[in-house]
N, C-alpha and C positions, 0 to 999 in steps of 0.2 A: 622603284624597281621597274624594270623595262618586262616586255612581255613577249615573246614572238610569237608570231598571229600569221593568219592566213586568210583575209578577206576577199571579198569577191568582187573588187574593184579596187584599185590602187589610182585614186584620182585626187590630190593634196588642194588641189587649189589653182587656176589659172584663170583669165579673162576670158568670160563669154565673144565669141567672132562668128559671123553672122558672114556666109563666105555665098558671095554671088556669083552663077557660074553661068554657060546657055546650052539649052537641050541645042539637041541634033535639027528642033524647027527652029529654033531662033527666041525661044522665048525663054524668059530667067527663071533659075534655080535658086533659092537661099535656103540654105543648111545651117544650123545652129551645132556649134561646135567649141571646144575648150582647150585643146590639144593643141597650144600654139607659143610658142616663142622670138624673139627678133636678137637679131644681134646686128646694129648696123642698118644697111640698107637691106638686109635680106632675113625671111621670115620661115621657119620651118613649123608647119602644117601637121599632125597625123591624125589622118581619116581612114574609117573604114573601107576596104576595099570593095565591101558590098554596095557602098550608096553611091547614088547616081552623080553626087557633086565629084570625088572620083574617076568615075567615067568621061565626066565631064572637063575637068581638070588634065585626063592624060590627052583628050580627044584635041582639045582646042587651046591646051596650055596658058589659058588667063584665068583670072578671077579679079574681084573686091573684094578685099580684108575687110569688113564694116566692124565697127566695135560699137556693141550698144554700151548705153549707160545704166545705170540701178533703175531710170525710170524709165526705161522700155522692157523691162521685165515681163510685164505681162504681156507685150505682144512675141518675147522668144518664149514664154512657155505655152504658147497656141500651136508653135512648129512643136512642137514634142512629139514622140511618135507615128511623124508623118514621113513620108519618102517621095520622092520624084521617080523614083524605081516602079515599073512595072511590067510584069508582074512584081508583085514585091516579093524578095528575097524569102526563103522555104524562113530561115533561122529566124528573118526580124518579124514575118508572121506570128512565130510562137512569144514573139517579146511582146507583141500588142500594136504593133506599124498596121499603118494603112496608106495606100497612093493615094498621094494627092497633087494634082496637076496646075494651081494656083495656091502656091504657100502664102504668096504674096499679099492673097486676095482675106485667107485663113489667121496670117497673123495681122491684120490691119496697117501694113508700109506699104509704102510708096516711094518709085527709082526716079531715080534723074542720071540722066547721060555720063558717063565718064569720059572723059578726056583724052587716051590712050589706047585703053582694051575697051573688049566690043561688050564683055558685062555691064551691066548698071551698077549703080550705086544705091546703097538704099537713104533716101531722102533724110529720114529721122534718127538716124546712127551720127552722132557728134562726130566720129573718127571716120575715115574711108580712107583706104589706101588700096590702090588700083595696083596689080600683080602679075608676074609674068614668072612661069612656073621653069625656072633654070634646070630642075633635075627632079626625078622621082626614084623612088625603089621600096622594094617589101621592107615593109617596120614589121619586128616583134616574132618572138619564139612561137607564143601560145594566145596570138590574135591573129584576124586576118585584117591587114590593114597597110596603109603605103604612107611613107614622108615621101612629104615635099618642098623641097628646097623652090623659095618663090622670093624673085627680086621684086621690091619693090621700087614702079616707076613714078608714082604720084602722090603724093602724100594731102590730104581735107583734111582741114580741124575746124566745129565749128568756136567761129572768131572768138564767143563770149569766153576761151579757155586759156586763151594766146595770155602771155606775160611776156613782155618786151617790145618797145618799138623801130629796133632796127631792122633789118633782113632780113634776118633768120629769128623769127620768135621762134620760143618752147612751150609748150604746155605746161600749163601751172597745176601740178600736181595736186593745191588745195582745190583749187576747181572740178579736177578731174574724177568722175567718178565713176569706176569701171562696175562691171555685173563682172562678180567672181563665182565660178561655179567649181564647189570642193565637196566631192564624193556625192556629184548628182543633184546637190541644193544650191541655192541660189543664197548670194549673199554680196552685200560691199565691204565696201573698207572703212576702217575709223578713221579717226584722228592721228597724227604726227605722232608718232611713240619717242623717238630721241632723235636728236640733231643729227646729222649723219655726214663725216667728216670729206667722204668721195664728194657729195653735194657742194660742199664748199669749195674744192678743189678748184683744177685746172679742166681737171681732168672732161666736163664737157664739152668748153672750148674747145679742148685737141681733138677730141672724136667728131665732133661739129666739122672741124677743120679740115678732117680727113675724111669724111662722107661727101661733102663740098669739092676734092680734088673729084674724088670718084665718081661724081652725077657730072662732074662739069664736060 
């Protein structure tokens, strides 16, 4: 029997993203974040409109996507209730925020240059994909908050994930292990649950094929 409910957060489950941005002096922001999806080359975002990654995202239109893994867990829960915002926001005051001006410093990573946009990358995050923010607009009835539609120009994997030795490897999915964050907790993923017939398909090839026309 099903139940209808009324909870105080509707958040099912997505990959933790670790989104580097640059204040107004030039030095990086990372915001730890869950609200994110890809389809293709392009990535949609939804952040608070209160935080400074935000501000920084409309100001200067780039970022890095970093995607940690299950074992950098304990350095995204040191960002927790921290902001680059100050003063900090009246609302995130009562939630228990504080500024902090070296997240970097606070969660123990470490950037290396990107290739593209002027953001860094964070060193220790297996995944980086460097981003160029194509569109924004107000998300949501009864949040205050902005999507953002963000192409991605660069895509890191590190190497140990890769399966294939032609041109274009993929990420091997038994390697991969994302930090999934569902309703505020941290957690991974198991094991292969059943064969999955799209997998077997063509069907990456062709989307390979056609991301490939569109970068070229």
């Amino acid at each position: 029997m099903h139940r209808t409910i009324d909870p105080t957060i509707l958040y099912f489950g997505t990959p933790v993203a670790l989104i580097s941005t640059l204040n107004e002096d030039g030095t990086p922001n990372i915001a730890p974040m869950s609200s994110a999806w890809w389809l293709g080359w392009s990535c949609m975002l939804g952040l608070g409109s209160m935080g400074k990654t935000s501000e920084n995202l409309i100001r200067t239109r780039e970022c890095v996507i970093n995607l940690p893994s299950t074992t950098q867990v304990a350095h995204v829960d040191r960002l927790a209730l921290t902001t680059g915002k100050n003063p900090v926001p009246e609302k995130k005051v009562s939630w228990g925020y504080r500024f902090e001006p070296d997240k970097l410093g606070v969660a123990g990573l470490t950037t290396m240059a990107s290739l593209v946009v002027q953001p860094p990358r964070i060193a220790e995050c297996p995944v980086q994909m460097e981003g160029v923010v194509h569109d924004v607009r107000p998300f949501g009835k009864n949040v205050s908050a902005n999507a953002f539609e963000v192409d991605i120009v660069k895509l890191h994997v590190e190497e140990s994930l890769l399966i294939g030795d032609g041109p274009r490897p993929h990420v091997d999915p038994e390697k991969w292990h994302p930090l999934i964050m569902s309703f505020c907790r941290f957690f991974g993923i198991g094991p292969e649950v059943h064969p999955s017939l799209l997998a077997q398909s063509d069907f990456l090839k062709v989307v390979a094929s056609g991301a490939s026309h569109q970068k070229s």
